[in-house]
Biopython code that builds the backbone (N, CA, C, O; Angstrom):
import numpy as np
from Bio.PDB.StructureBuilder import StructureBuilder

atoms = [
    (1, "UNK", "N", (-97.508, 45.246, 32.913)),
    (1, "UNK", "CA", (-97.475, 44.329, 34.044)),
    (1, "UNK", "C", (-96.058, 44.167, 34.571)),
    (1, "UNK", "O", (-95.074, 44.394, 33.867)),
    (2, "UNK", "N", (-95.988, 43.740, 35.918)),
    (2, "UNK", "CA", (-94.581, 44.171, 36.525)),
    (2, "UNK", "C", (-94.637, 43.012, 37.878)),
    (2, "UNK", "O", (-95.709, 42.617, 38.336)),
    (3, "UNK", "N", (-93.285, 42.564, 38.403)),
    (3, "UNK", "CA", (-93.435, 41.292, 39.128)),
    (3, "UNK", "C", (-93.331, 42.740, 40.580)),
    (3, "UNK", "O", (-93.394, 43.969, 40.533)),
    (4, "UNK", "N", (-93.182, 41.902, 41.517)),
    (4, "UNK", "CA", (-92.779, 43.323, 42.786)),
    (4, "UNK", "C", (-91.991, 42.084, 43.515)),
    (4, "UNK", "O", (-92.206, 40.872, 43.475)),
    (5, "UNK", "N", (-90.937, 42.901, 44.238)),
    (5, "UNK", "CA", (-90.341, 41.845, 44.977)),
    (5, "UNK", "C", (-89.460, 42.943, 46.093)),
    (5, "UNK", "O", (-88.947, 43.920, 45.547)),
    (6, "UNK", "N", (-89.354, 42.864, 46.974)),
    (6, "UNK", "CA", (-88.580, 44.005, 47.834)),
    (6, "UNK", "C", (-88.671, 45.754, 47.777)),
    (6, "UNK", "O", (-87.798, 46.621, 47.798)),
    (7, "UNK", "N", (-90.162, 45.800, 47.695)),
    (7, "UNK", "CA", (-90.732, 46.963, 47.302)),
    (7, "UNK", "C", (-90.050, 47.502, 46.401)),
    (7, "UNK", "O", (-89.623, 48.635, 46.625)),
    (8, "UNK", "N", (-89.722, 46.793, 45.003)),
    (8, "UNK", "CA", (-89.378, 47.540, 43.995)),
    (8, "UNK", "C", (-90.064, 46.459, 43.036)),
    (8, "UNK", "O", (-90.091, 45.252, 43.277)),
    (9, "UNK", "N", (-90.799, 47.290, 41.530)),
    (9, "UNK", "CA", (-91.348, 46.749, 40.488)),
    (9, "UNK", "C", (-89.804, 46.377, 39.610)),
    (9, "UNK", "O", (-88.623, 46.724, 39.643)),
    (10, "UNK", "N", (-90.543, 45.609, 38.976)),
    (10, "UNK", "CA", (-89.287, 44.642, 37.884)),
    (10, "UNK", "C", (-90.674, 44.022, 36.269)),
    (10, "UNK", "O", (-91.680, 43.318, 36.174)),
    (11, "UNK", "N", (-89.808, 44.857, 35.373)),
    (11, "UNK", "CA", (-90.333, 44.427, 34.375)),
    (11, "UNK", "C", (-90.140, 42.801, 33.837)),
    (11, "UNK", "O", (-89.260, 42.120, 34.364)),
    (12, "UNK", "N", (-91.016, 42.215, 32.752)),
    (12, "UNK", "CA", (-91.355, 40.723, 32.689)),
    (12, "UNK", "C", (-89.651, 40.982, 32.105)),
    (12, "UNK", "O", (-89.067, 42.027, 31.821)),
    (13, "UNK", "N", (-89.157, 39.428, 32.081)),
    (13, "UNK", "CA", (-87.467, 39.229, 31.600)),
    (13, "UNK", "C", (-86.689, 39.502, 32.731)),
    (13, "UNK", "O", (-85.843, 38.690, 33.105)),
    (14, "UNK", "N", (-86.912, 40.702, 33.395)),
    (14, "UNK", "CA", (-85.980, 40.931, 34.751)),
    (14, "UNK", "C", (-85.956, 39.974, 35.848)),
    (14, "UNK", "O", (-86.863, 39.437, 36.483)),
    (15, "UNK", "N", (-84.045, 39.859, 35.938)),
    (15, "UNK", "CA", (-84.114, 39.051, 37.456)),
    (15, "UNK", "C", (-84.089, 39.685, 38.443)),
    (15, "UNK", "O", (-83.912, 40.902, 38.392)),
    (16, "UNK", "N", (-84.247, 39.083, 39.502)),
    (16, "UNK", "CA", (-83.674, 39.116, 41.057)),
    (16, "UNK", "C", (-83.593, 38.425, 41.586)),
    (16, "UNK", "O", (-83.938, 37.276, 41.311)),
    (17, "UNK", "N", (-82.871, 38.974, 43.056)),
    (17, "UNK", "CA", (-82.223, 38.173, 44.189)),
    (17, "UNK", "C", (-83.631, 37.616, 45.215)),
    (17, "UNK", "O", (-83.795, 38.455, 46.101)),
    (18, "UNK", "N", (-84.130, 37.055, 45.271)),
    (18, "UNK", "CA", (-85.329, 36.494, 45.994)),
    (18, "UNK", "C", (-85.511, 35.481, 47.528)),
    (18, "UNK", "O", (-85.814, 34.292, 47.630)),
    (19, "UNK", "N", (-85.175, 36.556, 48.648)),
    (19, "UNK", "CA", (-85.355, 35.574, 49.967)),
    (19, "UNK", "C", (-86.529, 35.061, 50.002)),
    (19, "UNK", "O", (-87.591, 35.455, 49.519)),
    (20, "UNK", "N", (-86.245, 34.081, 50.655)),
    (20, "UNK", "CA", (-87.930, 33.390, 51.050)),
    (20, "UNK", "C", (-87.405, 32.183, 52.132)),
    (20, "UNK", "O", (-86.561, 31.291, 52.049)),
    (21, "UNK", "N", (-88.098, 32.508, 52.906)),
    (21, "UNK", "CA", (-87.378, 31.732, 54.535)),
    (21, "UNK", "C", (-86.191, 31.607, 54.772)),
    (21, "UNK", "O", (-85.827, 30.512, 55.200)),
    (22, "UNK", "N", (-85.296, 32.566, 54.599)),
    (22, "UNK", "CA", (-84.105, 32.440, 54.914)),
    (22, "UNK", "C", (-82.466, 32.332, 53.919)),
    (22, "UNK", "O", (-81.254, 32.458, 54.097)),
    (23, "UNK", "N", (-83.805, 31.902, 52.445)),
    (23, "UNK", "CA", (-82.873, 31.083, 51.613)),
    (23, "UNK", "C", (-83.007, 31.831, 50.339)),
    (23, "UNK", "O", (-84.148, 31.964, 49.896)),
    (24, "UNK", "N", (-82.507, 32.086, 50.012)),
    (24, "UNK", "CA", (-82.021, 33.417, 48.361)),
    (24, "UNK", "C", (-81.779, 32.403, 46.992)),
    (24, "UNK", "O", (-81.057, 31.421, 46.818)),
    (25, "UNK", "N", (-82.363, 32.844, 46.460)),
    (25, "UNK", "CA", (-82.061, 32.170, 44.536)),
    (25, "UNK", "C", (-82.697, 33.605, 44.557)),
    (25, "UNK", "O", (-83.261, 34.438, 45.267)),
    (26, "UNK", "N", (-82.061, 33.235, 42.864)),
    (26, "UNK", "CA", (-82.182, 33.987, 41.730)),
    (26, "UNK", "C", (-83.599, 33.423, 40.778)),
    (26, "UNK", "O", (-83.806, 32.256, 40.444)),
    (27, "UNK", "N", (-84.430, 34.577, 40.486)),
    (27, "UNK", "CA", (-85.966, 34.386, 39.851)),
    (27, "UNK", "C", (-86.148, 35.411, 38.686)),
    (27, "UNK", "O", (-85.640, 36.478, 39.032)),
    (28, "UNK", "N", (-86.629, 35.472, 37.566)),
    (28, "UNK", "CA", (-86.947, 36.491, 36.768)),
    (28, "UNK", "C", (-88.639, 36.242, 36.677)),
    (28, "UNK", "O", (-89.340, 35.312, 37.076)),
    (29, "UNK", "N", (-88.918, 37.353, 36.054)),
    (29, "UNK", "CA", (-90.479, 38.085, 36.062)),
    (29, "UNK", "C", (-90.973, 37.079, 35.082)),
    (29, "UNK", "O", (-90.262, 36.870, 34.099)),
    (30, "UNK", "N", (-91.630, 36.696, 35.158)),
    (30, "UNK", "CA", (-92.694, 35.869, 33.834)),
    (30, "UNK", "C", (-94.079, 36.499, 33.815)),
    (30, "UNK", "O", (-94.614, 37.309, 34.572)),
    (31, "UNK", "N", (-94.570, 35.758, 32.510)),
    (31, "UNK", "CA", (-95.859, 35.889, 32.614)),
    (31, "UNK", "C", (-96.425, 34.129, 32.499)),
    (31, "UNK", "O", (-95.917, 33.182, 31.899)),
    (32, "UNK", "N", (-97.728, 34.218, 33.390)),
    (32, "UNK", "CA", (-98.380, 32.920, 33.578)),
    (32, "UNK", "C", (-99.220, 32.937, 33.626)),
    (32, "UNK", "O", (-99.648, 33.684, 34.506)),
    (33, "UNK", "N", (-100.396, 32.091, 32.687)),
    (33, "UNK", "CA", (-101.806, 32.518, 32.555)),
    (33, "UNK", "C", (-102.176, 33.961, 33.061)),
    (33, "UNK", "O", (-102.757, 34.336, 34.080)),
    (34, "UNK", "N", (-101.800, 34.432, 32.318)),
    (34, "UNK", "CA", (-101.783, 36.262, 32.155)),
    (34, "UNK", "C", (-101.961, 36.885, 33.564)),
    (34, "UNK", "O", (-102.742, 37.788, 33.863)),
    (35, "UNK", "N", (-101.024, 36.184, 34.433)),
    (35, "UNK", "CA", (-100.512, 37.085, 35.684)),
    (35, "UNK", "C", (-98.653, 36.842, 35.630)),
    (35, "UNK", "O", (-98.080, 35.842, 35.199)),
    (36, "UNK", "N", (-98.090, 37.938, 36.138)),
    (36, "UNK", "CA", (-96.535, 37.775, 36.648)),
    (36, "UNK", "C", (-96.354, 37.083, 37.364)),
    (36, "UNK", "O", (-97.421, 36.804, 37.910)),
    (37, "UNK", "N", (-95.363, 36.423, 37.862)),
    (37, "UNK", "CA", (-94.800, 35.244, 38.034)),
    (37, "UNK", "C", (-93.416, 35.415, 38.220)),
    (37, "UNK", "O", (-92.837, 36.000, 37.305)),
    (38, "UNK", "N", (-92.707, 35.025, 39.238)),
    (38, "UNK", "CA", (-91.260, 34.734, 39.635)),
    (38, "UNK", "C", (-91.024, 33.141, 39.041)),
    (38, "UNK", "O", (-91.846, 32.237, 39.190)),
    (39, "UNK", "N", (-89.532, 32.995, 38.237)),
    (39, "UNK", "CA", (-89.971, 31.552, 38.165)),
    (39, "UNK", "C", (-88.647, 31.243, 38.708)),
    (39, "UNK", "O", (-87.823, 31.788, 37.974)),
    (40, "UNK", "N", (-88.117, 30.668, 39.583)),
    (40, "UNK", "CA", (-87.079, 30.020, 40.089)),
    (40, "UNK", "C", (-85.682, 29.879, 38.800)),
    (40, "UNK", "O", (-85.999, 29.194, 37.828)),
    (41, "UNK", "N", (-84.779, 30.251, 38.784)),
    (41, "UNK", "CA", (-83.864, 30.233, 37.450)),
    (41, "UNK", "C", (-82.358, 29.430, 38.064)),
    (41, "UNK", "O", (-81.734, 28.629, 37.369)),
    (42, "UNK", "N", (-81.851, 29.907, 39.781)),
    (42, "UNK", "CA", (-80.670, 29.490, 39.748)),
    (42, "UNK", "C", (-81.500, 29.437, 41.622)),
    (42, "UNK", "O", (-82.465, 29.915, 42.218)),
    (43, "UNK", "N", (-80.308, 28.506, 41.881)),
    (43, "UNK", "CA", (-80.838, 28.211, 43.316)),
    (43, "UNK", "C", (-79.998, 28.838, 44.593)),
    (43, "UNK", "O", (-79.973, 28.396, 45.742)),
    (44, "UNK", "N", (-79.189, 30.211, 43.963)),
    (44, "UNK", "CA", (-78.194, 30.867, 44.421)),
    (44, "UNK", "C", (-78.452, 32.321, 43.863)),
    (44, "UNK", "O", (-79.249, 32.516, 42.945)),
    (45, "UNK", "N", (-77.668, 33.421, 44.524)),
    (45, "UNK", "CA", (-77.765, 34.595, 43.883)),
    (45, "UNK", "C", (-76.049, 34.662, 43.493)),
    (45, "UNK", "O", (-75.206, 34.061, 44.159)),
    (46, "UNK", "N", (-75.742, 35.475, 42.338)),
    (46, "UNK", "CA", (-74.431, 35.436, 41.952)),
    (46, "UNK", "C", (-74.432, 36.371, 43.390)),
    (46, "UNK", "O", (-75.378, 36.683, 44.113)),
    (47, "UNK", "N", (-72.755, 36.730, 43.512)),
    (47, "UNK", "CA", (-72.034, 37.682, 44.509)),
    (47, "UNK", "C", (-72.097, 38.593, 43.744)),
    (47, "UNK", "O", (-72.146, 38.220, 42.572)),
    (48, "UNK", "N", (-72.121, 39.843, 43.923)),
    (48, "UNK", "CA", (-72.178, 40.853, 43.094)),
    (48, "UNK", "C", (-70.490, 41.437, 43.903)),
    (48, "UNK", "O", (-69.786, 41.066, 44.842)),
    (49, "UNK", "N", (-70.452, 42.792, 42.607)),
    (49, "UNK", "CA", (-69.196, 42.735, 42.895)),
    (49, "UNK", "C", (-68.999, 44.397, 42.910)),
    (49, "UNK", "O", (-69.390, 45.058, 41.947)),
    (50, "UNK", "N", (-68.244, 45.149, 44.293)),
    (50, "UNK", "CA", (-68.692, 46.267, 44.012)),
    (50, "UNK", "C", (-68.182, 47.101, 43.097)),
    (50, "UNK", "O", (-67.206, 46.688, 42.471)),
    (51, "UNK", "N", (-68.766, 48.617, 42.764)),
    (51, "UNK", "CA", (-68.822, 48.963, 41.304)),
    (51, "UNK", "C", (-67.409, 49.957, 42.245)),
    (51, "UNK", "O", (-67.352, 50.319, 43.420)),
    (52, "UNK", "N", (-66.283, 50.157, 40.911)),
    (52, "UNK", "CA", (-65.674, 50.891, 41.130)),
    (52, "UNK", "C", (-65.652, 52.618, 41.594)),
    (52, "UNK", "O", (-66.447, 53.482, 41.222)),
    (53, "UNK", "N", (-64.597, 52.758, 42.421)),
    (53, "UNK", "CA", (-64.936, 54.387, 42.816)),
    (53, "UNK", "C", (-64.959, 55.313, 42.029)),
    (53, "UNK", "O", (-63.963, 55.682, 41.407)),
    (54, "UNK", "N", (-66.016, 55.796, 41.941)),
    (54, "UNK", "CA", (-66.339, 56.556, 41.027)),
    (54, "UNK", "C", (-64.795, 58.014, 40.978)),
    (54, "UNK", "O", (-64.139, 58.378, 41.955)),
    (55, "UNK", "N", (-64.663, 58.478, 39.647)),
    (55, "UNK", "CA", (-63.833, 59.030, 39.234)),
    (55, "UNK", "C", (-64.006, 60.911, 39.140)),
    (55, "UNK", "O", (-64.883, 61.037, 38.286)),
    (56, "UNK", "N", (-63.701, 61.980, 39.483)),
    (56, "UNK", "CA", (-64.141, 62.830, 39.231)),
    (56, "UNK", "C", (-63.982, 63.363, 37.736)),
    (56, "UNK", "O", (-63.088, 63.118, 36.925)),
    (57, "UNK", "N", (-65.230, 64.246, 37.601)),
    (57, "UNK", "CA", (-64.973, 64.562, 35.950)),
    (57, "UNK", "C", (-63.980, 65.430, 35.930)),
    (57, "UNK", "O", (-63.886, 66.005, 37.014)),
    (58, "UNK", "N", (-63.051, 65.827, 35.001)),
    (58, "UNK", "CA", (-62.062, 67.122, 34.907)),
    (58, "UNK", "C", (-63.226, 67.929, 34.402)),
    (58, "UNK", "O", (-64.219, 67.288, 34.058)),
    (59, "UNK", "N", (-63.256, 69.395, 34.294)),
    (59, "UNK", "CA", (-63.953, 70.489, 33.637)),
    (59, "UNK", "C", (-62.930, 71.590, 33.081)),
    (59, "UNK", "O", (-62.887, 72.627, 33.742)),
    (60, "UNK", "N", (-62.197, 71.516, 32.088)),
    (60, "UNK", "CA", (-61.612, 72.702, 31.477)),
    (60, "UNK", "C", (-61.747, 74.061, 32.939)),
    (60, "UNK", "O", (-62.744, 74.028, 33.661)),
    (61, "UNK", "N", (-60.809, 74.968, 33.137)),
    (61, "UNK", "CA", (-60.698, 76.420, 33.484)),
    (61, "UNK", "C", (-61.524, 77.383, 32.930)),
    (61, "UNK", "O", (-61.750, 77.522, 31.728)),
    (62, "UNK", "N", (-62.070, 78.197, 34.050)),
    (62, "UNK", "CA", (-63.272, 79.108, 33.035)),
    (62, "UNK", "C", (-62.133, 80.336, 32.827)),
    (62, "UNK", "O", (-61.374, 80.803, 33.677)),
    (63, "UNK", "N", (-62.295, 80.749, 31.202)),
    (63, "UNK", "CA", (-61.512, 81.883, 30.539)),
    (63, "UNK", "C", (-61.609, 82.918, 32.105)),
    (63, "UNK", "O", (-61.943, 82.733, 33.276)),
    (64, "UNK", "N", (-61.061, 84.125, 31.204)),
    (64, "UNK", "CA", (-60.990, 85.497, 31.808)),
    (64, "UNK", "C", (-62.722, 85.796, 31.961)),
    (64, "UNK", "O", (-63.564, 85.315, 31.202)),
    (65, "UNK", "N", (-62.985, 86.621, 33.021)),
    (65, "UNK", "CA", (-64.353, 86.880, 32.935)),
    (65, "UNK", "C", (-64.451, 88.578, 32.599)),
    (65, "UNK", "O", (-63.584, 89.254, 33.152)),
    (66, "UNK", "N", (-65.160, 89.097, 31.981)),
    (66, "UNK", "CA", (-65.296, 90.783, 31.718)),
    (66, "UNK", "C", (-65.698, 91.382, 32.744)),
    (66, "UNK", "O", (-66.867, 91.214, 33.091)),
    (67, "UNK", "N", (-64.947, 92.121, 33.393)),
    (67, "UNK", "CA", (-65.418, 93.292, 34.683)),
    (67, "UNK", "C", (-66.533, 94.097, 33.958)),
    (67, "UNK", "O", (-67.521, 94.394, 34.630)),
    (68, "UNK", "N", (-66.478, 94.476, 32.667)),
    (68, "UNK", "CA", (-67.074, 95.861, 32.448)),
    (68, "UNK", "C", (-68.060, 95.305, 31.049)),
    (68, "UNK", "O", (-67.459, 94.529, 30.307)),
    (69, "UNK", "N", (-69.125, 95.558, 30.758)),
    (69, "UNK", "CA", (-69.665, 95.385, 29.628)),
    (69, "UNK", "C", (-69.505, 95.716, 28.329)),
    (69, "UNK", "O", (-69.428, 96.897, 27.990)),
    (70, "UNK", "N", (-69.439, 94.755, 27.502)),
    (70, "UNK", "CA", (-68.499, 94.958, 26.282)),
    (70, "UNK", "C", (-69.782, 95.208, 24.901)),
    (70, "UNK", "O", (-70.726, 94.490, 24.573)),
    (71, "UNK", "N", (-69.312, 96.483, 24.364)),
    (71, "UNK", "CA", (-70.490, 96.940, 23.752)),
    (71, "UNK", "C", (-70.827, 95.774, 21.861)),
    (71, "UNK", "O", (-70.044, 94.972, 21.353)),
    (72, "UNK", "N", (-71.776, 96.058, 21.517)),
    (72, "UNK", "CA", (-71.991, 95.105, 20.889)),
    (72, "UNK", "C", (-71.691, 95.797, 19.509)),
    (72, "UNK", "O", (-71.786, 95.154, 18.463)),
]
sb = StructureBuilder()
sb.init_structure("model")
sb.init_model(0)
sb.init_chain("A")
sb.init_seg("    ")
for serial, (resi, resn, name, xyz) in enumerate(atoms, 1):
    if name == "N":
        sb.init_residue(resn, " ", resi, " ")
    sb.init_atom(name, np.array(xyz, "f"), 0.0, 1.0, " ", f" {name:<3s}", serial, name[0])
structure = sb.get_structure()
């Protein structure tokens, strides 16, 4: 079972950011008489904060490559 909220599923324990007329809190997934359930938790959404720029990986130099096939 899974809450839905901004066309995305959210397992029970999970929060989110939840508009509803205009006005945003924070809600996690419950269960309630065995249906899911948003239950109101904070009456605000934190600011989120953006994720740093991502870094490129280094990859080592590829060796010498063999022109000619090297017998076994």
């Amino acid at each position: 079972p899974a809450c839905l909220a901004n066309g995305t599923s959210f397992q029970i324990g999970q929060v989110a950011c939840l508009t509803l007329s205009g006005r945003s809190h924070l809600a996690r997934c419950d269960m309630v008489l065995n249906n899911t359930s948003w239950t109101r938790i904070r009456d605000d959404c934190p600011k989120t904060k953006l994720a740093p720029p991502a870094t490129p990986i280094s990859t080592p130099e590829s060796g010498p490559v063999p022109t000619k096939p090297t017998e076994n």
